[in-house]
The first five atom37 places (N, CA, C, CB, O) and aatype in JSON, in Angstrom:
{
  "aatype": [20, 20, 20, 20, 20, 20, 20, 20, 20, 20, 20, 20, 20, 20, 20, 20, 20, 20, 20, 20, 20, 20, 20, 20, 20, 20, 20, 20, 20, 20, 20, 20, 20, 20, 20, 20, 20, 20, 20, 20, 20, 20, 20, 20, 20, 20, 20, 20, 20, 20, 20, 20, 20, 20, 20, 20, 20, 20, 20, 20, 20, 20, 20, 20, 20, 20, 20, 20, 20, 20, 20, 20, 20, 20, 20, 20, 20, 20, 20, 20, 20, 20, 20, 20, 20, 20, 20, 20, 20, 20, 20, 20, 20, 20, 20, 20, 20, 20, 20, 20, 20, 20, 20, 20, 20, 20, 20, 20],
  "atom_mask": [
    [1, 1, 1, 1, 1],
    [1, 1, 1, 1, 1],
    [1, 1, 1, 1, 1],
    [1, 1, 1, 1, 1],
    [1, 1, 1, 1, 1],
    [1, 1, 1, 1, 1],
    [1, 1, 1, 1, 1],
    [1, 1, 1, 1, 1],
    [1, 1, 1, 1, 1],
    [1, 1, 1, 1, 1],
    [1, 1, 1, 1, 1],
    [1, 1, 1, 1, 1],
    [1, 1, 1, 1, 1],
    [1, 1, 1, 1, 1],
    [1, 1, 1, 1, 1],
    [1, 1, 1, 1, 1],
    [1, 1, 1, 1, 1],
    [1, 1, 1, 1, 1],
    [1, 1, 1, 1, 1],
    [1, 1, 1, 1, 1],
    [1, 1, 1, 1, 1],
    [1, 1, 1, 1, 1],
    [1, 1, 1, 1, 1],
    [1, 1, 1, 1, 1],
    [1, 1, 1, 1, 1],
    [1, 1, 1, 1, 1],
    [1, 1, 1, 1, 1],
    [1, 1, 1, 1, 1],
    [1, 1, 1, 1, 1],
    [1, 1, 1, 1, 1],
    [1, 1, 1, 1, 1],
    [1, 1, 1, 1, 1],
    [1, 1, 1, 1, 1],
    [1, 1, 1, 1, 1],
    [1, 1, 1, 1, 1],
    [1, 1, 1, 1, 1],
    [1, 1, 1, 1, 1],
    [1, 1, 1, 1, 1],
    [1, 1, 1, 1, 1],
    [1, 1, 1, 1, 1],
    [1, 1, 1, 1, 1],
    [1, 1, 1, 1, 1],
    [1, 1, 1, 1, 1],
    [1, 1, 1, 1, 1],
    [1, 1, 1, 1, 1],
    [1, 1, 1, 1, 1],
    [1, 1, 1, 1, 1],
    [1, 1, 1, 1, 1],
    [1, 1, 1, 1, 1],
    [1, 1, 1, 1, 1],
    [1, 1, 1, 1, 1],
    [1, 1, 1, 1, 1],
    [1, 1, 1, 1, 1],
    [1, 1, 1, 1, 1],
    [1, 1, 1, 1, 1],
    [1, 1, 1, 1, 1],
    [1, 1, 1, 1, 1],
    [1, 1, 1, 1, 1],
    [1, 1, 1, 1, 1],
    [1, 1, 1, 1, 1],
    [1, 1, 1, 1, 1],
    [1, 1, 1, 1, 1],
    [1, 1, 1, 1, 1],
    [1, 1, 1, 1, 1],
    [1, 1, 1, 1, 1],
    [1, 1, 1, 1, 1],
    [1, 1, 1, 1, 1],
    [1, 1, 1, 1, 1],
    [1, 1, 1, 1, 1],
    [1, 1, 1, 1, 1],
    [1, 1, 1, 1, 1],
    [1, 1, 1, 1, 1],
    [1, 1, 1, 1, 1],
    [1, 1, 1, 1, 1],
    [1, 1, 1, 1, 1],
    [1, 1, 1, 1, 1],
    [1, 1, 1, 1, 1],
    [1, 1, 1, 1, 1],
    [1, 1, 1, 1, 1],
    [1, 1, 1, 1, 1],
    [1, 1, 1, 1, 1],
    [1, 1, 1, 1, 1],
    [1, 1, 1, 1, 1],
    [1, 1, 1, 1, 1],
    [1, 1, 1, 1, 1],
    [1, 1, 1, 1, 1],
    [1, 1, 1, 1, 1],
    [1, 1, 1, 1, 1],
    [1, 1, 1, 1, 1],
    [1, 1, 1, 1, 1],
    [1, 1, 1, 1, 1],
    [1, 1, 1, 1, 1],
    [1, 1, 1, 1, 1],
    [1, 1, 1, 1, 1],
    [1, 1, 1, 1, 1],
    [1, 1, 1, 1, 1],
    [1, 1, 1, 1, 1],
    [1, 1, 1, 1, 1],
    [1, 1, 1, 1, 1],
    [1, 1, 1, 1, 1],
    [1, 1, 1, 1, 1],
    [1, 1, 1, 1, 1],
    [1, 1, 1, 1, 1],
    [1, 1, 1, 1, 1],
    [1, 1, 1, 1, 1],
    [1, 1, 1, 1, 1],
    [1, 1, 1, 1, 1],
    [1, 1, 1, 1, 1]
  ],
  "atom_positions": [
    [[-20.76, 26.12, 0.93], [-20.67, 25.67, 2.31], [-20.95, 24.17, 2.35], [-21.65, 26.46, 3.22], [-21.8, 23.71, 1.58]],
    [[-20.17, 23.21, 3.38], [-20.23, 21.82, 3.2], [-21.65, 21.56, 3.92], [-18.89, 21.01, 3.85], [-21.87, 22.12, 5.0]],
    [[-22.13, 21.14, 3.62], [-23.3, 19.94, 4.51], [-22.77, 19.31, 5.46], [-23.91, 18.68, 3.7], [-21.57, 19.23, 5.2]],
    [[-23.07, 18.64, 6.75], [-22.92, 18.18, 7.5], [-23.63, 16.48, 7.29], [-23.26, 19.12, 8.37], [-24.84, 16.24, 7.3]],
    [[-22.87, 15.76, 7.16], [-23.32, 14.09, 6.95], [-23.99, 14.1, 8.27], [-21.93, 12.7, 6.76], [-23.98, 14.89, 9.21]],
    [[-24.74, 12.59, 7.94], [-25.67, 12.17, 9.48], [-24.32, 11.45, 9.9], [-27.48, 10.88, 9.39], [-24.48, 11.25, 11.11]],
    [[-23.01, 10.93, 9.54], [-22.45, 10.37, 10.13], [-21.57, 11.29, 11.1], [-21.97, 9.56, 9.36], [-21.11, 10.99, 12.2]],
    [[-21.44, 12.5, 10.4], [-20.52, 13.57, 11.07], [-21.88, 13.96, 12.71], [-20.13, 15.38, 9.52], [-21.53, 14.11, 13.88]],
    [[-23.09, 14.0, 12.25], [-23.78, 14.73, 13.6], [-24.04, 13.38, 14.58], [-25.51, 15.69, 13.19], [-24.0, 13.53, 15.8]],
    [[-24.34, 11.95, 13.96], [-24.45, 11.01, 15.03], [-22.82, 11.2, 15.58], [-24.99, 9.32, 14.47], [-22.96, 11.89, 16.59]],
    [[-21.33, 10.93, 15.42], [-19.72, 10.78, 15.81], [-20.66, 12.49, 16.65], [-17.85, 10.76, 14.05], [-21.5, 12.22, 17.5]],
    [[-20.49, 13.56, 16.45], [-20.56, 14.61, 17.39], [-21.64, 14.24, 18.61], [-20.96, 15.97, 16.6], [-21.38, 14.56, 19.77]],
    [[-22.82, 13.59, 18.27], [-23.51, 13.46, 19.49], [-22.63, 12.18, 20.59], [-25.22, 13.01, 19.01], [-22.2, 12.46, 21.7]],
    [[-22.56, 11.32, 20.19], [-21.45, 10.15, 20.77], [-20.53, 10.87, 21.33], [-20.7, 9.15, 19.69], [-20.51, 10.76, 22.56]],
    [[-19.68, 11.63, 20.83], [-18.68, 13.16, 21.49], [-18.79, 13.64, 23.02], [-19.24, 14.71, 20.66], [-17.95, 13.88, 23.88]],
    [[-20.73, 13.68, 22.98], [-21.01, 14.73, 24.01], [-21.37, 14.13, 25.03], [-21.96, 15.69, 23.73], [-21.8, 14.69, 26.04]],
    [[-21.21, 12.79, 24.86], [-21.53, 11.12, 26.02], [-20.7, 11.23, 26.38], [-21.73, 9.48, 25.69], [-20.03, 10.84, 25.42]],
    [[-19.46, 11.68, 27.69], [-18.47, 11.6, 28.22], [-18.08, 10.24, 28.37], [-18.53, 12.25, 29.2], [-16.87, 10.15, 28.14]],
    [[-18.68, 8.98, 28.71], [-18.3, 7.62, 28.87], [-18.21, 7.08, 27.21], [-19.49, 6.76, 29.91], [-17.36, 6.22, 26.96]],
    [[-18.85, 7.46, 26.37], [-18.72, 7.21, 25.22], [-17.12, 8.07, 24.43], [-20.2, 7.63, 24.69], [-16.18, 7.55, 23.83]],
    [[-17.35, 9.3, 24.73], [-15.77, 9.71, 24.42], [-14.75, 9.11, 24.63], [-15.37, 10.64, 24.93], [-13.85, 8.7, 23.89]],
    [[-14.98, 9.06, 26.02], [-13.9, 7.98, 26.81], [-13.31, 6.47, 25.78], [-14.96, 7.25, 28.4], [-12.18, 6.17, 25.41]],
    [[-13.9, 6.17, 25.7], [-14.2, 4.58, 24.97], [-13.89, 5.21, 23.55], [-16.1, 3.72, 25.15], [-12.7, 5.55, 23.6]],
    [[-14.33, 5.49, 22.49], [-13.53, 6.49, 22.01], [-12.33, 6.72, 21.18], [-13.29, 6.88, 22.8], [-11.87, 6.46, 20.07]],
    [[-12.06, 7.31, 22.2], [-10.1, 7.93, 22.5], [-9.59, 6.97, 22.91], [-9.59, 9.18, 23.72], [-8.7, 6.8, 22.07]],
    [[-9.48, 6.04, 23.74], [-8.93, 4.79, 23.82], [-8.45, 3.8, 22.75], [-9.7, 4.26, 24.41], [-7.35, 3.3, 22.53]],
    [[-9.94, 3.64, 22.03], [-10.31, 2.93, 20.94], [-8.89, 3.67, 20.09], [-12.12, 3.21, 20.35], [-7.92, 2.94, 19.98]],
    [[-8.79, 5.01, 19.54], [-7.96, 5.94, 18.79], [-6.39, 5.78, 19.1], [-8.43, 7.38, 19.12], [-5.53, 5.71, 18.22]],
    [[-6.14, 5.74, 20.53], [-5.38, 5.76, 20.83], [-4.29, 4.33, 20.33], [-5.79, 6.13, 21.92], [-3.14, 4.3, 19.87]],
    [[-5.51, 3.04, 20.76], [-5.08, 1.84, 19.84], [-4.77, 1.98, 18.99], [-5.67, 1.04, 19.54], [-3.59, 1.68, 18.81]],
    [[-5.59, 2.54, 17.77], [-5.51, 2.1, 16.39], [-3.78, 3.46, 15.55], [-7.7, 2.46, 15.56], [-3.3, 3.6, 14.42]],
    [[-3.47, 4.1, 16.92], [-2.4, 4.68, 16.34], [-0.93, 3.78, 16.58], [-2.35, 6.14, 16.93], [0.13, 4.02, 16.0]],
    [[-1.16, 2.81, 17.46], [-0.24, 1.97, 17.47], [0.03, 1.17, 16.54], [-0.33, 1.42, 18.27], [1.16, 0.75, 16.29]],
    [[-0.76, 0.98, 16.1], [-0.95, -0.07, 14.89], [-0.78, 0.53, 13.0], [-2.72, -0.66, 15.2], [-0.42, -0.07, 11.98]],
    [[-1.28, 2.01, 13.26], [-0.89, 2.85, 12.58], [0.49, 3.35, 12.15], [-1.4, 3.51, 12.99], [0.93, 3.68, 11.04]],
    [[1.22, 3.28, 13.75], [2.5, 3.68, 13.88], [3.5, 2.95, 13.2], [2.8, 3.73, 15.11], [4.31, 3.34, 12.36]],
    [[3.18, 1.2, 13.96], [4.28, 0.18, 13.41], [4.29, 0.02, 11.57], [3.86, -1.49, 14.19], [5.25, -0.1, 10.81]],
    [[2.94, 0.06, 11.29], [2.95, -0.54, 9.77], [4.04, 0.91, 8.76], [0.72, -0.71, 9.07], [4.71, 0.74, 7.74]],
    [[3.81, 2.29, 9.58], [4.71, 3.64, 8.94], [6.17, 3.03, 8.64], [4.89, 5.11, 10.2], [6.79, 2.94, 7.57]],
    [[6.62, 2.53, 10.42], [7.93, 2.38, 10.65], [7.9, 0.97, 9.97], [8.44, 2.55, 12.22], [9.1, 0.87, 9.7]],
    [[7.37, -0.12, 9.55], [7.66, -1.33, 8.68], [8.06, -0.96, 7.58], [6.64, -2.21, 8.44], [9.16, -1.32, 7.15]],
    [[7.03, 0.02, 6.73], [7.05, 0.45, 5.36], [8.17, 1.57, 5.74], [5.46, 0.99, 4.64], [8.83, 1.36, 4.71]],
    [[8.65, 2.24, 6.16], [9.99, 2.95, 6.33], [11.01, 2.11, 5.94], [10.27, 3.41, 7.71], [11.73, 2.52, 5.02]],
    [[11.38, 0.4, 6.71], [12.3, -0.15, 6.76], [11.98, -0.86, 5.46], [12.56, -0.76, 7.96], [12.56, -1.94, 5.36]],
    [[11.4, -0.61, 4.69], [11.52, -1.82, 3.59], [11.02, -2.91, 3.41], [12.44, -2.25, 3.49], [11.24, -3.66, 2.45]],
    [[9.8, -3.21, 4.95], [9.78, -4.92, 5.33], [8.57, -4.87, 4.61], [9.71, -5.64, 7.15], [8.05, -3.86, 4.15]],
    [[8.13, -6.08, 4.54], [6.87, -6.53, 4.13], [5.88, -7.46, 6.1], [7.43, -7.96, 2.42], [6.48, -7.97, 7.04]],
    [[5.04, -7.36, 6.01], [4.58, -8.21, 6.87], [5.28, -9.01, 7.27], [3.73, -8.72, 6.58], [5.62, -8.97, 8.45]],
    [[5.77, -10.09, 6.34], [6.09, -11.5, 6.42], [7.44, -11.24, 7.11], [6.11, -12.36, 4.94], [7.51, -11.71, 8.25]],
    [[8.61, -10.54, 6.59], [9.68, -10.24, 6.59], [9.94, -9.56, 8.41], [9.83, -9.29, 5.22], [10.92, -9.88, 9.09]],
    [[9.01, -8.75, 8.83], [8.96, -8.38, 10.34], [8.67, -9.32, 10.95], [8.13, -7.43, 10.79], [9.24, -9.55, 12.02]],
    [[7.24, -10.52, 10.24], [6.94, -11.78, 11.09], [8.46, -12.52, 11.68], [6.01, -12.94, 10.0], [8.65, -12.87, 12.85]],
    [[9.35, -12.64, 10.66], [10.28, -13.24, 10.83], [11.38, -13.18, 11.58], [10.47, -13.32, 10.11], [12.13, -14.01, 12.09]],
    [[11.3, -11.83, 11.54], [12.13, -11.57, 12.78], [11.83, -11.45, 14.31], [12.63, -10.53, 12.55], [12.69, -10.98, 15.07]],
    [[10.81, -11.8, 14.68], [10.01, -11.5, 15.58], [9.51, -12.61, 16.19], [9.15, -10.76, 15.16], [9.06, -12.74, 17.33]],
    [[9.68, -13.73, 14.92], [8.8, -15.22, 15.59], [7.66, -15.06, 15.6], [8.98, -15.7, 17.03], [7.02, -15.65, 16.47]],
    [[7.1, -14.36, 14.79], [5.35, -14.38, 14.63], [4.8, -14.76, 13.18], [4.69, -12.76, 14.94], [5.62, -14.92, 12.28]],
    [[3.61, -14.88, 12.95], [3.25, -15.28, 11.74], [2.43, -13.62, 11.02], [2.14, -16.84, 11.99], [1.63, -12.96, 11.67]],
    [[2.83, -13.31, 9.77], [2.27, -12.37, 8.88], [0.99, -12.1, 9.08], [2.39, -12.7, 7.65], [0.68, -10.91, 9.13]],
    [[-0.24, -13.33, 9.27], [-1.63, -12.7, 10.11], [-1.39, -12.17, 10.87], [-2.59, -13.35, 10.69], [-1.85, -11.06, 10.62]],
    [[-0.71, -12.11, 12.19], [-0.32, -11.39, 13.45], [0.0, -9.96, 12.96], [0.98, -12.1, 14.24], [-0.5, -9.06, 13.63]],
    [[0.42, -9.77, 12.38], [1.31, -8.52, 12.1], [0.27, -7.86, 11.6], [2.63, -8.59, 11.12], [0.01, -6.84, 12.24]],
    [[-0.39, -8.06, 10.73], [-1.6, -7.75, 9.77], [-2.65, -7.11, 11.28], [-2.36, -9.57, 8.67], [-3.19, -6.0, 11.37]],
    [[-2.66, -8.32, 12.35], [-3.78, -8.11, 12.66], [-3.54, -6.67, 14.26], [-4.48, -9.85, 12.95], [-4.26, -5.92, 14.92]],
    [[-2.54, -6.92, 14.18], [-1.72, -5.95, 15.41], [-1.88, -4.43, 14.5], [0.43, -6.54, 15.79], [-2.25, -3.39, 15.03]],
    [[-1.57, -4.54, 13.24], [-1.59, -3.0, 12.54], [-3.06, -2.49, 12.23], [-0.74, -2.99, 10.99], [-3.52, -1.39, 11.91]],
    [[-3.67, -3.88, 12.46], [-5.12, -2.87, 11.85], [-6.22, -2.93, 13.25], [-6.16, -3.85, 10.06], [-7.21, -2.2, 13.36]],
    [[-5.88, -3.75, 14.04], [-6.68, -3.18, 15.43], [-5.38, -4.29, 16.32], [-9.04, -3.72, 15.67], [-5.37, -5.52, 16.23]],
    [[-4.51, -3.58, 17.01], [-3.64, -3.24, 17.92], [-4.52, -3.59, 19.53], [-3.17, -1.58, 17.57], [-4.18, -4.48, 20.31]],
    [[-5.62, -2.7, 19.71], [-5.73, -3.14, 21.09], [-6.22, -4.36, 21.21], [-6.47, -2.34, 21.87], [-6.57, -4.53, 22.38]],
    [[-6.47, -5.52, 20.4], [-6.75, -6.95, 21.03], [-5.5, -7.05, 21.22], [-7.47, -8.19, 20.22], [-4.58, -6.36, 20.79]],
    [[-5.49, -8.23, 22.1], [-4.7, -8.97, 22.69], [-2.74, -8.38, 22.4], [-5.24, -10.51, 22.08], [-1.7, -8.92, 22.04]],
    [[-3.09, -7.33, 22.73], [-1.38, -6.65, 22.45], [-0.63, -6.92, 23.61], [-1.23, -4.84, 22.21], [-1.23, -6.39, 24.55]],
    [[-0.13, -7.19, 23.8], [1.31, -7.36, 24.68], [2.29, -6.06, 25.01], [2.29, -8.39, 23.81], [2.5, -5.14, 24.22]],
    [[2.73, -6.17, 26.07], [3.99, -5.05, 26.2], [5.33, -6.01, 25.54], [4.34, -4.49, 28.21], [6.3, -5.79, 24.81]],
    [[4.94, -6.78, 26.01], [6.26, -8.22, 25.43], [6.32, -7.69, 24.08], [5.66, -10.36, 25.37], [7.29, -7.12, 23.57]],
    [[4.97, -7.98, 23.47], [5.05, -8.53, 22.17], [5.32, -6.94, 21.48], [3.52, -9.53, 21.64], [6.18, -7.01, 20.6]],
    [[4.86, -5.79, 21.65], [4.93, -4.02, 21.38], [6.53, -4.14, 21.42], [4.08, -2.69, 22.84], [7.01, -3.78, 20.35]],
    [[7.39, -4.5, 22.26], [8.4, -4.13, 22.72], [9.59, -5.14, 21.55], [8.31, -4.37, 24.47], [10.66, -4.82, 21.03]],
    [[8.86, -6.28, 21.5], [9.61, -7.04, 20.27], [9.71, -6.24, 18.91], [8.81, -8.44, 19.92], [10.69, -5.91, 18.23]],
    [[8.17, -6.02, 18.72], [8.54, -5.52, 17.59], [8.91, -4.12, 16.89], [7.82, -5.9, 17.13], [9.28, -3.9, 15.74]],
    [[8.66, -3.18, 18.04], [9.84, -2.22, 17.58], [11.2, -2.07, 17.65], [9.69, -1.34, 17.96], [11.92, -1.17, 17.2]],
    [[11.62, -3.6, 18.58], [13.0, -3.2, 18.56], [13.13, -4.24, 17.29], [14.03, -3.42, 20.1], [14.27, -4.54, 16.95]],
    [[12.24, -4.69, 16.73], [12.7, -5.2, 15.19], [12.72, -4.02, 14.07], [11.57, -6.4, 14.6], [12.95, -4.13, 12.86]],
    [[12.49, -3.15, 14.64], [12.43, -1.94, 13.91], [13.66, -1.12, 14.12], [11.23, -1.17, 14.3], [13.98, -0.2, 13.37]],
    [[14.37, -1.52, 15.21], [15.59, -0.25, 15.74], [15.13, 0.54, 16.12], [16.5, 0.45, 14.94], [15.48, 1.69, 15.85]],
    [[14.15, 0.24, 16.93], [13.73, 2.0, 17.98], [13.3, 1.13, 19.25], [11.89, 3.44, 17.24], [12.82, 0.03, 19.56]],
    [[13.86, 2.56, 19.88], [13.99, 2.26, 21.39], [12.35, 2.22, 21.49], [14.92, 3.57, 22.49], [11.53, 2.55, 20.63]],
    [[12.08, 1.56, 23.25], [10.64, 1.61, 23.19], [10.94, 2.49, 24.68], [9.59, -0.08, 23.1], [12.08, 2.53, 25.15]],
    [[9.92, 3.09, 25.27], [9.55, 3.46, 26.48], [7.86, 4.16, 26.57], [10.74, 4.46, 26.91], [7.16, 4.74, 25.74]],
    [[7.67, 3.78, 27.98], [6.05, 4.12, 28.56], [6.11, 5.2, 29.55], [5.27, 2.78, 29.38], [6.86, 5.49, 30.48]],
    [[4.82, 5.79, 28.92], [4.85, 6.84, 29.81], [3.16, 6.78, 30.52], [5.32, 8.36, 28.89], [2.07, 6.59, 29.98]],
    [[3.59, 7.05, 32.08], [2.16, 6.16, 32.6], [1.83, 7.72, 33.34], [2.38, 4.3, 33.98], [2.62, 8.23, 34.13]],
    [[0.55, 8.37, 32.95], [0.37, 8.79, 34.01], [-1.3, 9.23, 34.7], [1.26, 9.75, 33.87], [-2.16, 8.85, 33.91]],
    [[-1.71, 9.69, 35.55], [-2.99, 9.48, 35.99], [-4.21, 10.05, 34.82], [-3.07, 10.24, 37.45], [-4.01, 11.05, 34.13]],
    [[-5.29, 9.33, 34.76], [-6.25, 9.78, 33.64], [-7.02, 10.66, 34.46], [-7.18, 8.59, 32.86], [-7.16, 10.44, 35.66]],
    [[-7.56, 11.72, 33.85], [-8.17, 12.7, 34.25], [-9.72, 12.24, 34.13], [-7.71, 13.91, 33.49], [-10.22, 11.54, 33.24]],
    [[-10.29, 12.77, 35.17], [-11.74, 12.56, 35.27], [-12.49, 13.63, 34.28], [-12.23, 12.73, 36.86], [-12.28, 14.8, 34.62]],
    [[-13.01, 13.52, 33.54], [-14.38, 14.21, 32.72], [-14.81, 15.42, 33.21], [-15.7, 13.35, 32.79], [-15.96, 15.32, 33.66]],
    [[-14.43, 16.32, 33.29], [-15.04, 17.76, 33.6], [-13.84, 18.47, 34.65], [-16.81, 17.61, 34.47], [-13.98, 19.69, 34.75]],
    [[-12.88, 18.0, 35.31], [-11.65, 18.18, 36.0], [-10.65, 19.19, 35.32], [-11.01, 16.85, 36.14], [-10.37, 19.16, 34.12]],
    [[-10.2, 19.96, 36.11], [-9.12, 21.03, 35.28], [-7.74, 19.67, 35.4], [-8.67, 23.12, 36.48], [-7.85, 18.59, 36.0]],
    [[-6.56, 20.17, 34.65], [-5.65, 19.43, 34.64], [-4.7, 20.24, 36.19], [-5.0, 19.4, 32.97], [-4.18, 21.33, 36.43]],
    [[-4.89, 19.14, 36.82], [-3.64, 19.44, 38.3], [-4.5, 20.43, 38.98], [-1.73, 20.3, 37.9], [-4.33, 21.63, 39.18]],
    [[-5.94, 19.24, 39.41], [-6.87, 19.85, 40.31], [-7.11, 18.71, 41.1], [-8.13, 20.52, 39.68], [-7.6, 18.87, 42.22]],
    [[-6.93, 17.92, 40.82], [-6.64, 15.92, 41.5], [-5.57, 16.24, 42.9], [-5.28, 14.42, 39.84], [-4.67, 17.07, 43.0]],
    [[-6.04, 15.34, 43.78], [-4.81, 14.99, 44.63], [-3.48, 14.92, 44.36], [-4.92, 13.98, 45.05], [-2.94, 14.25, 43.48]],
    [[-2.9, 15.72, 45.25], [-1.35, 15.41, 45.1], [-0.86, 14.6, 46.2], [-0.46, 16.7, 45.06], [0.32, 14.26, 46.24]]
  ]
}
């Protein structure tokens, strides 16, 4: 049977902080963007430098968008560079649910 790390029971207590979850999943949600583009770079063959270029950005940028995404990200700049990728982009916006709320118990 595995042991449980102190890092695994402090991440579960942080879990049970609803404003801390929050913050979080956000945080996660970033770092899959950034996750996402470097898949679809290394799909196309590019190197950093090679997407910089098409894009008008410099290879730190790229570097720094894939490994934490939510600073200073842009819809501009998101939207450049997947269509340097050949994929369509689109957003999907919709209301965040409050912390303890069933889903489609909110105002309509």
């Amino acid at each position: 049977m595995k042991r449980t790390t102190n890092w695994e029971r402090y991440f579960q207590k942080q879990m049970g902080d609803p404003e801390m979850k929050g913050l979080i999943e956000e945080e996660l949600k970033a770092l899959r963007v950034g996750a996402h583009l470097a898949r679809l770079r290394n799909r196309k063959g590019l190197s950093q430098t090679e997407l910089a270029a098409r894009v008008g950005m410099s290879a730190p940028n790229i570097s720094r968008i894939e490994s934490s995404p939510g600073r200073n990200l842009t819809l501009e700049t998101m939207v450049k560079l997947f269509r340097a990728l050949d994929c369509e982009v689109s957003f999907k916006f919709q209301p965040r649910r409050s912390p303890g709320k069933a889903p489609g118990s909110g105002p309509r």
